[in-house]
N, C-alpha and C positions, 0 to 999 in steps of 0.2 A: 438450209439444205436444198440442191437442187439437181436433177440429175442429168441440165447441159451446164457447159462449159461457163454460162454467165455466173455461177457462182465464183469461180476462179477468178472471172476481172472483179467480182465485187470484194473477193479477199484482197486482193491487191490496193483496192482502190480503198479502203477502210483497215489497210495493215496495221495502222496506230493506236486503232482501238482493241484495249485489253480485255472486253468483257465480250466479245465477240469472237464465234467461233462458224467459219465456211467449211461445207463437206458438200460433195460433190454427191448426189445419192440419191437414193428413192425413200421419201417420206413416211410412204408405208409400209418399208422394213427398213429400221435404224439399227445401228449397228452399236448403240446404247444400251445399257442397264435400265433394270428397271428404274423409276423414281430420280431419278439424276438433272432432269433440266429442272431450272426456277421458273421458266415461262416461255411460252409458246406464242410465235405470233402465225398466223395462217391467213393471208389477207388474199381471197378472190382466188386460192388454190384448190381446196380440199375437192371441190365438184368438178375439178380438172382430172383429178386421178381414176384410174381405172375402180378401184371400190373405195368408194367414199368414206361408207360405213368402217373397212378394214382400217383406211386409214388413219382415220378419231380417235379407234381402239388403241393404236398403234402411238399416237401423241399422248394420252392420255397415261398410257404404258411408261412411256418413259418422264413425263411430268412428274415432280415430287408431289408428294399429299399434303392437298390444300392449298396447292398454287394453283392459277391461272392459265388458259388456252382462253386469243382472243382470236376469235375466227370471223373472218367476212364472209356470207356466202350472199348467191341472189337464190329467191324464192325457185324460182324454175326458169330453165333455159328453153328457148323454141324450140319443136323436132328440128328443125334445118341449123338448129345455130348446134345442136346438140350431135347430132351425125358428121358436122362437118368437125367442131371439138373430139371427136372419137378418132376418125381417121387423120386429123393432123397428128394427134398426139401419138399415132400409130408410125406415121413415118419421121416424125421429127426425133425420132430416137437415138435413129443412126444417123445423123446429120452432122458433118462436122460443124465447126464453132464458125467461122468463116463462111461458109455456104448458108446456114442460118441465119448469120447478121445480115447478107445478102440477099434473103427471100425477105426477110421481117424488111428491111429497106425499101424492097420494090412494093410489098401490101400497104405498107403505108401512104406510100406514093399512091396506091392506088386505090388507097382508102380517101386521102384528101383529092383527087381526081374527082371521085364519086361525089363528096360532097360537095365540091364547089358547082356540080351539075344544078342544086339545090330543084331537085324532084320526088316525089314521091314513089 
């Protein structure tokens, strides 16, 4: 579940697999029964969302009893990496799918830019 558009190309691009299921959505309100998934994978997300805490509640809600959530999280984010995580997530909302793959294209670029400065 994800609530831009790259869930869609990964339904597409994993159509063949039967145990798999893509929704387009916000993690911390599923549109799930209680107890219903066999297992959760949450890898490097849950501290991406607006309440982190809501959203656990919220996996663990709809997880059967006595299965498994395997979560990645990091310890703590920097204030600067943490404010700037806040307000991306604020406008990448409304962002079409295309305009997105186009901003993520140029960061990147100018992510390896930065690095090949090799400076502190």
């Amino acid at each position: 579940m994800d609530f831009s558009d790259a869930v869609l190309i990964a339904a597409e691009k994993y159509n063949n697999r039967k145990n798999l299921l893509f929704i387009k959505g916000d993690i911390s309100d599923t549109p799930f029964l209680d107890s219903i998934i066999d297992y959760v994978v949450c890898d490097q997300v849950l501290m991406q969302t607006e309440n982190p805490e809501k959203t656990l509640k919220e996996l663990v809600r709809i997880l059967k009893q006595g299965e498994q959530i395997a979560c990645n999280v990091y310890a703590k984010k920097a204030l600067p990496r943490e404010l700037l995580d806040n307000h991306f997530r604020k406008i990448v909302k409304g962002i079409k799918h295309e305009d997105l793959w186009n901003m993520a294209t140029q960061l990147t670029e100018l992510g390896r830019i930065l690095s090949n400065l090799k400076i502190d």
